[in-house]
C-alpha positions in Angstrom: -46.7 -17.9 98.7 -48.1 -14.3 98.7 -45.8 -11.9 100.9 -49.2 -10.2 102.2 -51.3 -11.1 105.0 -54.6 -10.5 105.6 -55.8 -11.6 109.0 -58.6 -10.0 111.4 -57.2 -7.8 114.1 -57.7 -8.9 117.8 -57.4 -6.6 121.2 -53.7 -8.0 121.4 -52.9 -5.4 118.0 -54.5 -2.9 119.8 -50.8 -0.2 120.0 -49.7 -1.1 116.5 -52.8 -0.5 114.7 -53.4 2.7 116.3 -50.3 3.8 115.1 -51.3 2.6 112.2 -54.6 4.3 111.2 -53.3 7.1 113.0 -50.6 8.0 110.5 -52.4 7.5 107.3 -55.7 8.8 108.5 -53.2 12.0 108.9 -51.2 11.5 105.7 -54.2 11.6 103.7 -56.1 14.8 105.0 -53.9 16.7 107.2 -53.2 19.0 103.7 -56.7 19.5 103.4 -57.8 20.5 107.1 -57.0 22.8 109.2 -54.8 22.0 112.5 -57.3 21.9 114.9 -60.2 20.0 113.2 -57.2 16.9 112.4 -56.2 17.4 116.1 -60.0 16.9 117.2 -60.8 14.2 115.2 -58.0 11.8 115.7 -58.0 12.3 119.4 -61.9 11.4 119.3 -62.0 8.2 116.5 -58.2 7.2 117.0 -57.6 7.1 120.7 -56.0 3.7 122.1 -59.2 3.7 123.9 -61.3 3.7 120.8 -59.4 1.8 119.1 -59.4 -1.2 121.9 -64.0 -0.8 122.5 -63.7 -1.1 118.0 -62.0 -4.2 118.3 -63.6 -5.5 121.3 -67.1 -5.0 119.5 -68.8 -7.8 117.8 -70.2 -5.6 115.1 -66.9 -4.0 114.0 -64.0 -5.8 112.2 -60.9 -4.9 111.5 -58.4 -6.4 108.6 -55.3 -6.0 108.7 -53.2 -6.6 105.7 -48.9 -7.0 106.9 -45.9 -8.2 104.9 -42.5 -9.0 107.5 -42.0 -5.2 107.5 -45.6 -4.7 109.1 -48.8 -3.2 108.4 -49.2 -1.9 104.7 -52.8 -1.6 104.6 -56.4 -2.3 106.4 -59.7 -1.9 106.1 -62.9 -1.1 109.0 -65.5 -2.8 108.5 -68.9 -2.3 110.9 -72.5 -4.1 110.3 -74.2 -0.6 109.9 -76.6 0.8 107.3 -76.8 4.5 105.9 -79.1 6.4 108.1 -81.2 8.1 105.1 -80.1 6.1 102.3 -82.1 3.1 101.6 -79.7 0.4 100.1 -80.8 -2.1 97.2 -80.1 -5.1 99.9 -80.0 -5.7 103.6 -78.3 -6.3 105.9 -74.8 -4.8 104.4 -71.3 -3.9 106.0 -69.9 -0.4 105.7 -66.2 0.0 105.0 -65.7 2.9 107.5 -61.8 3.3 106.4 -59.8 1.8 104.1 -56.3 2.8 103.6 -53.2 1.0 101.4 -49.8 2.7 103.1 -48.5 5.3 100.6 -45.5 3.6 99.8 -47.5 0.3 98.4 -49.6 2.3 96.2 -49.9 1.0 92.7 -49.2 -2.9 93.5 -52.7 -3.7 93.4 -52.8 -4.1 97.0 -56.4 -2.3 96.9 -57.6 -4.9 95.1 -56.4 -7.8 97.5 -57.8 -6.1 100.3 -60.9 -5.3 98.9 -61.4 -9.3 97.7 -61.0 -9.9 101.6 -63.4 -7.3 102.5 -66.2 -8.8 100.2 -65.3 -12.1 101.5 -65.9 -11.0 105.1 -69.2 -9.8 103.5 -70.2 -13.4 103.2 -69.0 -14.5 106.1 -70.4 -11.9 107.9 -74.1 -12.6 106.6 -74.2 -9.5 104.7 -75.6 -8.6 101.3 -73.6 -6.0 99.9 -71.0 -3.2 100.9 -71.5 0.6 101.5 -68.9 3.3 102.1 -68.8 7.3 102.3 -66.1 8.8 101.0 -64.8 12.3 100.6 -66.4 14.1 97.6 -63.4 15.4 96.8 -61.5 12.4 96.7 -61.0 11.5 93.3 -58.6 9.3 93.1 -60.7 7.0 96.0 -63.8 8.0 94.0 -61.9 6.9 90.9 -60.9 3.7 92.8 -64.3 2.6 93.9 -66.0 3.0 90.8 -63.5 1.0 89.2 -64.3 -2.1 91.9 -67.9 -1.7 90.9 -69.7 0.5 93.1 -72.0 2.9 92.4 -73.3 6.3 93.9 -76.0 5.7 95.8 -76.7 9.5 97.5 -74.7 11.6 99.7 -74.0 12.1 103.6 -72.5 14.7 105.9 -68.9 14.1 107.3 -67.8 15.8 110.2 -64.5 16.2 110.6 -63.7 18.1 114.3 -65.7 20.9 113.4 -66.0 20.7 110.0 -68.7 19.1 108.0 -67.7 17.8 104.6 -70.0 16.1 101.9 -69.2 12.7 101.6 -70.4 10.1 98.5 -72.3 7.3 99.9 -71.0 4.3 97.0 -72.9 0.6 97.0 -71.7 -2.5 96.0 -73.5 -5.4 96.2 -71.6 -8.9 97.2 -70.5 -11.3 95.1 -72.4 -14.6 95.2 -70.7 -17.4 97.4 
């Protein structure tokens, strides 16, 4: 038996994973913005309040990937399409955030939780999977590529007050 769990989240983990996406949302970028634009932006996408209306909502679904220490990864997942970027197929998921807890880096825990992403793909109805991500990135870039997706065009990230080019990557699902 696998130690890792991957299970959808429900409005009864609504404290923990806010902690949760919290701290490695700011354990990622907080080196590369300033004070204020981190302090904006988590207290507008991270809130306990946002966090509860993202789980409540039927187009939105959260993964949550635990051993019996907790949480070491998760991925966002919405039922959303680019909004000038015409994707190969339709209707698609975008993976709005997907984070593997520093410490479990290098276990090939990305690769489990991507599998589970694609699978919610097809349960979902969904044809492929899109993502932006940071341009300058590189090691998620470097990641991404590797699990088969491709550049597909580019977006505007706004991070508090900052806007930041993002890499809009496509992968289409795998068949059933």
């Amino acid at each position: 038996m696998s130690p890792w769990r991957i299970s959808r989240c429900g409005l009864d983990r609504t404290a923990d994973l806010q902690a949760f996406v919290e701290r490695t949302f700011r354990e990622t970028y907080t080196a590369y913005n300033t004070a204020e634009d981190m302090a904006k932006y988590v207290r507008e996408s991270f809130a306990i309040e946002q966090i509860r209306t993202e789980l409540n909502d039927a187009e939105t679904l959260y993964l949550a990937m635990e051993n019996d220490q907790g949480y070491v990864g998760y991925a966002k997942l919405k039922h959303a399409e680019p909004k000038d970027i015409t994707l190969p197929t339709a209707p698609n998921l975008e993976l709005c955030r997907f984070y593997i807890d520093q410490p479990y880096h290098g276990r090939g825990l990305a690769q489990i939780l991507m599998k589970a992403c694609f699978e919610a793909v097809r349960g979902e109805g969904a044809h492929g999977l899109w993502l932006g991500v940071w341009s300058q990135n590189t090691r998620a870039i470097k990641y991404y590529q590797k699990e088969g997706f491709t550049k597909v065009g580019t977006q505007i990230f706004v991070l508090g007050e900052d806007p930041q080019v993002d890499d809009v990557l496509f992968r289409k699902g795998d068949p059933a």
